[in-house]
N, C-alpha and C positions, 0 to 999 in steps of 0.2 A: 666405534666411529673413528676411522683413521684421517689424518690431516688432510683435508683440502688444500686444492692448488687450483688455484684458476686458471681456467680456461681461455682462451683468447689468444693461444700464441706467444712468442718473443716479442719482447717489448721493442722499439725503435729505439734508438740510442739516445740515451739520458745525458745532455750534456753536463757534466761538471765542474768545465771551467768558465762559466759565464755568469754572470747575475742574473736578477729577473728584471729588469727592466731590456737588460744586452738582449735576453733571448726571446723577451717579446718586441722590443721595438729596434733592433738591430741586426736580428740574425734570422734566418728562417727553419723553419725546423722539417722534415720531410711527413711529417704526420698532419702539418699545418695544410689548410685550404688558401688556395689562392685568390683573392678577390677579383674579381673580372670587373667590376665599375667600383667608381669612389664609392665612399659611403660615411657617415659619421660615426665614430666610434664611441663620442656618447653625447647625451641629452637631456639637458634640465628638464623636469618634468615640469613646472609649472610657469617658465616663459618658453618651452621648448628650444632655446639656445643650443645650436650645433656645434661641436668641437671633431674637425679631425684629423689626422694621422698628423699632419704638418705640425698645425697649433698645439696639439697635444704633447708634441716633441721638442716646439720649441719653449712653454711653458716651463716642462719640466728642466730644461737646462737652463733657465732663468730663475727660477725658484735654487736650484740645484748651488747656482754660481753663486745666486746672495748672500745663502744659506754659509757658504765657504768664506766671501767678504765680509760680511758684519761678523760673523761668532766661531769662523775657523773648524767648523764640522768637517770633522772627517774621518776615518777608517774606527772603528767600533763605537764612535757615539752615537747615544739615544736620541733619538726623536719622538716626541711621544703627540699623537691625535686625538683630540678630543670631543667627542662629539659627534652628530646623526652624520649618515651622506652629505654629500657635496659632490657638485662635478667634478670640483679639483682636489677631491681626496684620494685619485688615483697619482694626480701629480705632485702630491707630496708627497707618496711613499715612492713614487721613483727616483725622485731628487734626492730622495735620503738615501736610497740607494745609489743613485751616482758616485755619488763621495763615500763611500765603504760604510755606512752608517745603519743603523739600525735601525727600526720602525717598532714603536709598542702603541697601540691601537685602545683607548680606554672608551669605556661602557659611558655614553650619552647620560645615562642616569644616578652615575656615581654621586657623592655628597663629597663635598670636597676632603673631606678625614680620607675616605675611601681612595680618591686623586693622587693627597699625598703618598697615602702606599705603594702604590703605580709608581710615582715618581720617583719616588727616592729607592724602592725597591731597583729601577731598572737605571737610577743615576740620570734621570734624562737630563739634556740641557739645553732644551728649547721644546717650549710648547705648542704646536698647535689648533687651535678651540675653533670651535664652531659660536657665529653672534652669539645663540642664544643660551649656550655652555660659559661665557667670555665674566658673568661676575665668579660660578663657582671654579672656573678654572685660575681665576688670578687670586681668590681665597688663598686654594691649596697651592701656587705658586709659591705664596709667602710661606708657607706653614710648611711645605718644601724645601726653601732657602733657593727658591728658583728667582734670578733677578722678574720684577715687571714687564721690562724690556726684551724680555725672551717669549712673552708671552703674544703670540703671533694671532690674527684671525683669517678665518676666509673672509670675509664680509666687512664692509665699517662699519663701524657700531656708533649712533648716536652718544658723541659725551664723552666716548673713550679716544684714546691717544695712540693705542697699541696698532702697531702694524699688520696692513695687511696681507696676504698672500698673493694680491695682485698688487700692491707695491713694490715686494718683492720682485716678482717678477717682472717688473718695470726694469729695477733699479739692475738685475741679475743679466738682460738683455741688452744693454747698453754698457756692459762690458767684454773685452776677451775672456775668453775660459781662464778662470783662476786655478781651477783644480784639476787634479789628476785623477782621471776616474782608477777605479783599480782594475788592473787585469790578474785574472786568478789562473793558478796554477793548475796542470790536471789533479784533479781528485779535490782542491779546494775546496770548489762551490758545497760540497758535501761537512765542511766546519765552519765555512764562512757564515753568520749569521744575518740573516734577513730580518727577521720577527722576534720580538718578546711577547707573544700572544697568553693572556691571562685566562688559564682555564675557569668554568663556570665557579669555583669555590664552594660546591653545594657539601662537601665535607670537609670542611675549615676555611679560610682564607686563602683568597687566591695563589696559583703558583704561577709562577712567569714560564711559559714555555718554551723553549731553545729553540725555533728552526729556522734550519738555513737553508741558502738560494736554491740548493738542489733539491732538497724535499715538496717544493711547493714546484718546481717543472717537474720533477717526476711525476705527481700527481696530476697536472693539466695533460703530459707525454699518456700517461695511463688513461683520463680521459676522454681526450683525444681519438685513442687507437680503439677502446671500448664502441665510442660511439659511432667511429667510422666516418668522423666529420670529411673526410676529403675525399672517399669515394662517391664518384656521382655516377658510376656505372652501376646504380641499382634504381629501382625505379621512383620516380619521382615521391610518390605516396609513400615510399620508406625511406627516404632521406629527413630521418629526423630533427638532425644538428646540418646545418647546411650554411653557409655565407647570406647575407642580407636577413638572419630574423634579427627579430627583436626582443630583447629582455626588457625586464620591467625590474631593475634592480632597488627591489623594496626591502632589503633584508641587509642591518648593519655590516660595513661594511669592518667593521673593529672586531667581528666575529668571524671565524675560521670559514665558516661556510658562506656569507656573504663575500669573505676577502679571495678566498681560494674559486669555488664553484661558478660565485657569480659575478667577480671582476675578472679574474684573470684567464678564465679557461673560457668565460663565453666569448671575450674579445680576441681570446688567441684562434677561435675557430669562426670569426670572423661578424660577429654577433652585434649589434647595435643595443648600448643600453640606456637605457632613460634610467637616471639617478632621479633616486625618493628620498625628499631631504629626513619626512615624517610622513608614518605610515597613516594615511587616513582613509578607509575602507571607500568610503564612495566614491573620494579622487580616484584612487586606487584602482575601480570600476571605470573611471569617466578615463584612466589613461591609460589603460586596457583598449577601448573604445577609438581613443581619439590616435595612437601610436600605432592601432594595430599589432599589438606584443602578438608574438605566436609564442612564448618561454616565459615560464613561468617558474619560480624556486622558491618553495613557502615552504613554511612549518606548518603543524597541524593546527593550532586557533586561527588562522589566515585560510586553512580548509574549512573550518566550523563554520566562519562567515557566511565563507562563499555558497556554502549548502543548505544554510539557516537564515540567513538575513532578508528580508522583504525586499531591500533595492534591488537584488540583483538582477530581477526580471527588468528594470526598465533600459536596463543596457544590454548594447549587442557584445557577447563574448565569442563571436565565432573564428576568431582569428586565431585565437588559442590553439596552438598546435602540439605544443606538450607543457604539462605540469608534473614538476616532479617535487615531492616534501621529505623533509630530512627533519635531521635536531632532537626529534622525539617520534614514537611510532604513531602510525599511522591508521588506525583501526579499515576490517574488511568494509565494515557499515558506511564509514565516509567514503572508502574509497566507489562502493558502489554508488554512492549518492552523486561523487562528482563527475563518474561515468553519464548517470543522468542527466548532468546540467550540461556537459560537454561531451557529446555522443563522439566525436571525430579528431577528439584530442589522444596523445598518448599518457597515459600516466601512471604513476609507480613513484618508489621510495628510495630513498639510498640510506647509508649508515655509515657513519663517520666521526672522525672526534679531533680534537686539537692538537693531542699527542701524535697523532695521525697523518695532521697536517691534510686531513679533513679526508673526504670519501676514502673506506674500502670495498664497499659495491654501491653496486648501480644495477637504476631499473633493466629489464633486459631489453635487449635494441633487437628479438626478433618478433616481436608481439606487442599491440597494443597494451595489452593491460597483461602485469606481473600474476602471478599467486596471491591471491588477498592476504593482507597480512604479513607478505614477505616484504622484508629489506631490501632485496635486491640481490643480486648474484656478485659474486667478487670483482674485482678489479684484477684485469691481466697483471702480474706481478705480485700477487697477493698470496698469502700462506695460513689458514685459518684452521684452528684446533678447539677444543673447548676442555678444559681441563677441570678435575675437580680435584678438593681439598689435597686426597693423597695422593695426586700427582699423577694420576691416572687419564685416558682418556674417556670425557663423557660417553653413551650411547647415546640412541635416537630417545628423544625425550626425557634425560638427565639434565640434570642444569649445572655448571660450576664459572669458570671467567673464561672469558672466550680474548686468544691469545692470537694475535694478528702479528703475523709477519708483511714488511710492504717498503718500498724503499724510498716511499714517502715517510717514514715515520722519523718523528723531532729525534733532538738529540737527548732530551731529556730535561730536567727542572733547572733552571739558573740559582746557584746557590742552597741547592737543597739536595744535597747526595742522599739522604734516608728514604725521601719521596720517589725521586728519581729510581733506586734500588729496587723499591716495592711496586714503582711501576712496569718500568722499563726489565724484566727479567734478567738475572746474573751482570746488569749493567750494560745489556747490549740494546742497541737502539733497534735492533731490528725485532723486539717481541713484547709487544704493549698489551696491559691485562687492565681487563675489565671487568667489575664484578658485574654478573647480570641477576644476583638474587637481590639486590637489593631494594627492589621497591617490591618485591611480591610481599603478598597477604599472606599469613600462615594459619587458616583455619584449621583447626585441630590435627594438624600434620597435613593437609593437604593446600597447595600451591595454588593462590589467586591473582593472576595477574590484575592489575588495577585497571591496566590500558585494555584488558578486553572487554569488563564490564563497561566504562568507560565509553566504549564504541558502539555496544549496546545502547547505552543510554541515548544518544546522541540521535539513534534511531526517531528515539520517542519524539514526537511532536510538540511534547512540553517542555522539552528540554532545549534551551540555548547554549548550553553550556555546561560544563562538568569534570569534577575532580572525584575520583573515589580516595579514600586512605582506611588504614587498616585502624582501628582503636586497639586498648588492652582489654580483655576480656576473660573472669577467672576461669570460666568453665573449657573455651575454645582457641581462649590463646589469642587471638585478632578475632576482630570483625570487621566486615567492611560497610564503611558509613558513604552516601553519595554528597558530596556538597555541590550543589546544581544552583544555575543560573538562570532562571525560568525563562521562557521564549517569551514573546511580544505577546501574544496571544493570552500566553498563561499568566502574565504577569497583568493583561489587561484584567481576566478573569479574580484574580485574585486582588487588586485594586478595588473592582465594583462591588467585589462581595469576600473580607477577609475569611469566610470560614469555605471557600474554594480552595485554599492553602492546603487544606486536610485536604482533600479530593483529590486535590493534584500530588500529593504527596505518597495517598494511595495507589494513585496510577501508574506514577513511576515504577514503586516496589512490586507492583504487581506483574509491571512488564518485566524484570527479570526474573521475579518467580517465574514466569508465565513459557521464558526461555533458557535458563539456565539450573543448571544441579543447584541442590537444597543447600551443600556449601557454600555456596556464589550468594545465596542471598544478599540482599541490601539489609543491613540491620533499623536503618536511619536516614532520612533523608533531609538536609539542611537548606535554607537555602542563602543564596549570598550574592553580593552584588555584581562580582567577578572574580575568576577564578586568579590565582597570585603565579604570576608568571616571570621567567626572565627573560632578556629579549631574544634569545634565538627562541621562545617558543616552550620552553619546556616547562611543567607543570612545578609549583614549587610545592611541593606536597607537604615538607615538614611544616612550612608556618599554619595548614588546615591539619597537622595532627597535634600541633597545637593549640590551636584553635581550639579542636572539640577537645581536647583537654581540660582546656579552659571554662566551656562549655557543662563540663559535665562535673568539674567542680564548684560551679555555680547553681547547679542543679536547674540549667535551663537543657542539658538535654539528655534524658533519661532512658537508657538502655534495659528491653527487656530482657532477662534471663531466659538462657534455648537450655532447656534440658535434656535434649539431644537434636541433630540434625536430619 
């Protein structure tokens, strides 16, 4: 298998001397679409509040100006966010970007210990929270050595004293420009930092990751040119990405895919988005319904719903024009199931990571539906190999870390050269590795992905939900256990009559015997209330191999011995 290079042509010119707010809201770029009527560039979802191009521009240099009068922000200091969407969580990361400053974006559901390390890791020196974040963010202020009075909200908060964001921008408007935005040199934007974006931490404590203004327009410029957003000399029915849709941006925005895919590159191509302060499946539906969204960016338990949940028939989803999921894979099974529910939508997967500064492919823009199963095709600009231990290149069907060149890719960990090293190849930002064996099952030397059974499962009509993990097992080395979330159905059934539990438990296992090799079996089947996730979606697996750990040194769940397969 020799390196791939994607397809797609010479990229359009990547500006490097501009910020990201310069070269979304003050420059035009040739790959951008034009808009032919006004339009709102975004939307509370739950009073439908319109903000556009004007207000959103002057917001931001009023928030921007305050930010420089009360605390003297400006060229490398943090700013750190706390907390779900908000409308005006786009205008605080431009304002922070006006004044040369940073953005580090923290996880809505951190505890405030968690907070603190965010904070004091990235130095920030002004927080700010969202209402319902506003006790655990002013905790970790303290425990920070962050003053109170740094601690900023979008919203009043009954009782509290802290300012708001729209204070702010009261107070920032009703003055002259105090500060000097920066102008970057050529090649700047490529070290000037944008983001301290905190990878998932699923192998230690989080790292902070470096990227600057140019990585995240590279990535919109890539795209952009991918999807063909400005040509309209193709026929109407294959203008996928087009000026006037609608997103439904339900996917945090503190998260590389939310902040990249679904703030800035839907709105650079000209996309109306309704901000989801909190994701609540049947709103979710109801503003689908009531917005008219044709864009749609989920992860896969947000595809589970949508192909499992009873509501979904009583809403009209026809507007739906594309759906695309990222974060985690996406099995064949659901994808076929969301074909069914949305005969006329386009849909497919992308893959991408933080280091990455989010997509290196994308669904394909010449067909409705991808390769079952597949990620997506590269991003023009992209360089992809798959290499294993000794350094070798994989063949068709080997596995080892698959090594992404892309001129999106971060600069590397803030404070952490070891990390940085072991990611980032020889120290260069342009070759980021990934291990891809890490979550497979290793039944007696033979390779189980999780995620396919998984997709399986999901098939079954008893199934709501589902996690597979590998156990220790002395004969075979792993086995794989399902810990399922039973459907409404299943769980009525098993409610009415507890020893339905067995029956359904047999049903499960039988449907992957019934489809898969004798290695694939399901050893065990558990079941539990929901499955442990993070918020971009992605399955937490170690706490459920914990779990049946735990489990089975309790001897509630007892593995039978296979004395052969």
């Amino acid at each position: 298998m020799a390196e791939i290079h994607a397809d797609g042509g010479p990229l359009p010119h990547i500006p490097d001397d501009l910020t990201i707010p310069q070269f979304l809201l003050d420059s035009h770029h040739p790959s951008r679409p034009v808009l032919k009527k006004t339009q709102p560039w975004l939307i509370e979802e739950l009073t439908g509040r319109e903000i556009g191009s004007d207000e959103l521009r002057a917001r931001t240099f009023g928030l921007a100006n305050a930010l420089k009068i009360r605390w003297n922000i400006s060229s490398d200091d943090v700013v750190c966010i706390f907390g779900p969407n908000h409308v005006d969580y786009p205008i605080a990361i431009w304002a922070t970007h006006r004044l040369g400053a940073i953005v580090t974006g923290a996880n809505p559901a951190y505890t405030a210990e968690e907070l603190v390390y965010q904070l004091t890791t990235t130095r920030a020196r002004v927080l700010i929270s969202h209402p319902g974040s506003l006790p655990v963010a002013l905790e970790a202020a303290k425990g920070g050595g962050l003053p109170a009075d740094r601690v900023v909200v979008f919203d009043p908060v009954p009782g509290a004293s802290n300012l708001t964001v729209h204070e702010l921008i009261a107070q920032g408007l009703e003055h002259t420009q105090q500060f000097v935005e920066p102008r970057l040199k050529p090649g700047e934007g490529k070290r000037k930092l944008a983001f301290l974006s905190f990878s998932s931490g699923t192998t230690g404590r989080p790292k902070a990751v470096m990227i600057p203004h140019y990585s995240l327009i590279a990535n919109v410029v890539q795209m952009a040119h991918v999807t063909q957003a400005k040509d309209e000399s193709r026929p109407l029915e294959l203008q996928r990405y087009k000026p006037g849709s609608v997103g439904l941006a339900c996917l945090p925005f503190y998260h590389i895919y939310g902040l990249v895919v679904v703030m800035h590159f839907s709105l650079f191509i000209g996309t109306t988005l309704v901000i989801v302060q909190k994701f609540n499946f049947e709103q979710f539906l109801d503003s689908i319904q009531r917005y008219r969204v044709t864009h749609l960016c989920l992860v896969p338990p947000m595809v589970v719903l949508l192909c499992k949940h009873p509501a979904v028939k009583k809403y009209d989803l026809s507007s739906v024009r594309v759906l695309m999921s990222g974060a985690a894979p996406l099995s064949a099974e659901l994808t076929n199931q969301l074909c069914a529910l949305l005969p006329d939508a386009w849909i497919g997967q992308a893959y991408g990571m933080t280091e990455t500064c989010t997509a290196v492919t994308w669904p394909p823009v010449d067909g409705r539906l991808g390769s079952l199963g597949s990620g997506g095709v590269l991003l023009p600009g992209c360089i992809a190999r798959v290499v294993k231990p000794d350094g070798s290149l994989a063949g068709i069907g080997e596995t080892g870390e698959l090594v992404v060149s892309s001129p999106s890719v971060a600069l590397g960990y803030m404070n952490n050269p070891e990390a940085t090293a072991e990611t980032f190849k020889d120290g260069m930002p342009s070759d980021c590795h990934v291990p891809c064996e890490q979550e497979l099952i290793k039944v007696r030397g033979y390779q189980v992905p999780p995620a396919e059974l998984e997709g399986l499962l999901l098939d079954h009509p008893d199934v709501g939900d589902v996690c597979v993990v590998g156990i220790p097992d002395e004969y075979s080395g792993e086995l794989p256990l399902a810990f399922v979330v039973p459907s409404a159905d299943a769980q009525a059934r098993i409610n009415a009559d507890p020893a339905a539990a067995a029956a359904v438990r047999k049903a499960i296992m039988k449907h992957v015997a019934d489809h898969k090799t004798a290695y694939k079996h399901l050893v065990g089947v558990e079941f539990i209330d929901a499955i442990p996730k993070n918020p971009s979606g992605k399955l937490l697996r170690r706490f459920l191999r914990d779990r049946a750990k735990a489990l089975r040194e309790s001897g509630k769940l007892t593995i039978a011995v296979r004395a052969k397969l």
